[in-house]
MIRO-311341 format. One record per residue (C-alpha): x, y, z; residue in one letter. Coordinates in nm, 3 decimals, padded with zeros to 5 digits. Example, Ala and Ser with C-alpha at 12.3 -4.5 7.8 and 13.67 -1.06 7.14 Angstrom:
<rs>
R        px        py        pz   res
R    01.230   -00.450    00.780     a
R    01.367   -00.106    00.714     s
</rs>
This chain:
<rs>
R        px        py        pz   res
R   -02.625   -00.017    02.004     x
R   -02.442   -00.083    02.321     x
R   -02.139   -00.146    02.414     x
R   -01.945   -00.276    02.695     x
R   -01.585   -00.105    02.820     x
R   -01.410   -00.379    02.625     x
R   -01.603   -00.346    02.322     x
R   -01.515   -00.025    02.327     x
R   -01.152   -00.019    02.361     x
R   -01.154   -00.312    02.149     x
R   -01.299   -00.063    01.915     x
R   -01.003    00.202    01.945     x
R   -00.766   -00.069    01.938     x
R   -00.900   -00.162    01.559     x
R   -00.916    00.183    01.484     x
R   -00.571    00.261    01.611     x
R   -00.409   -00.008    01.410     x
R   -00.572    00.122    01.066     x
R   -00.455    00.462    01.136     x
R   -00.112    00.330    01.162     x
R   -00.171    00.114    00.849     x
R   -00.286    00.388    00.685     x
R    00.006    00.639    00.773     x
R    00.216    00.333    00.678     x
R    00.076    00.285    00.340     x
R    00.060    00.621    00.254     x
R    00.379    00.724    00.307     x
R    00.549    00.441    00.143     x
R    00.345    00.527   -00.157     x
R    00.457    00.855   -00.127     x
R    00.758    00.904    00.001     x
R    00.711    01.198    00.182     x
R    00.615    01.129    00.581     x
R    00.562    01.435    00.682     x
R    00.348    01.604    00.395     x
R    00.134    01.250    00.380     x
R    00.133    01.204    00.721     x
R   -00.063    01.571    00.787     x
R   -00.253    01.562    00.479     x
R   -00.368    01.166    00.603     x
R   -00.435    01.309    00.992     x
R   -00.649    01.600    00.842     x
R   -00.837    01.370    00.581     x
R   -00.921    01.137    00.867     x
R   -01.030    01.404    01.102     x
R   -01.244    01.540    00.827     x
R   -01.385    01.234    00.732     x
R   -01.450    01.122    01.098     x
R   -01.636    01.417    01.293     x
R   -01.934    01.415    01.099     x
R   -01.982    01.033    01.208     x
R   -01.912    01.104    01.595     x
R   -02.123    01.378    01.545     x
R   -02.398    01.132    01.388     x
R   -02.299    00.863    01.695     x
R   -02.266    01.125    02.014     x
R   -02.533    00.977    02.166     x
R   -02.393    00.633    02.119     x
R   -02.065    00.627    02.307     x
R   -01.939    00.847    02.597     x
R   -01.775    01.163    02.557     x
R   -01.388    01.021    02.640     x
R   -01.507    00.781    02.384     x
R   -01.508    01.016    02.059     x
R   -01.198    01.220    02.211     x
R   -00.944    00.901    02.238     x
R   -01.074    00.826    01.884     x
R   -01.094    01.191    01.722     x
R   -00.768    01.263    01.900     x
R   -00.575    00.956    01.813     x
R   -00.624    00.994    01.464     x
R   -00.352    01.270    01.294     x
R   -00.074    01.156    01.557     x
R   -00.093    00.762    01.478     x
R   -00.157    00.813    01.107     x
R    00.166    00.992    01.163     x
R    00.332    00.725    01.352     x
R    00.227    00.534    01.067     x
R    00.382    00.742    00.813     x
R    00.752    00.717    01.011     x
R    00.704    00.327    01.048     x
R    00.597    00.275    00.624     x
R    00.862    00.559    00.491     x
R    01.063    00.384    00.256     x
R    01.432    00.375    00.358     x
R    01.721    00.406    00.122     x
R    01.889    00.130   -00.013     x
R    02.218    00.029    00.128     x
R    02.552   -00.027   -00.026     x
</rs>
């Protein structure tokens, strides 16, 4: 596997927009941003290291940290964006 420098932010672009997705989804599901939005960052995180682990050798080091490091603050973005709002009037 090799990838270029655009392949691989192309790469942390997809994965940035899931996170958000995910955040999104699971907070309007649950209705609680904060409390989903941790629990969701941690799950990913969890989740996540053992494959960068698995891939080290794969991608550069700045690589895994942008990825690993994105993950808890835009599944929390994601989580503000999806909260359900209260109806009006």
């Amino acid at each position: 596997m090799r990838f270029t420098l655009g392949m691989m932010i192309g790469r942390l672009v997809v994965a940035a927009i899931a996170s958000i997705a995910a955040g999104a989804a699971a907070a309007w599901v649950a209705r609680r941003v904060r409390t989903t939005a941790l629990a969701l960052g941690a799950v990913l995180v969890v989740l996540f290291v053992p494959v960068h682990v698995r891939l080290w050798e794969t991608f550069p080091a700045w690589y895994h940290a942008v990825f690993l490091l994105s993950l808890a603050p835009l599944a929390w973005l994601g989580a503000r964006l999806g909260a359900r709002r209260p109806a009006q009037g």
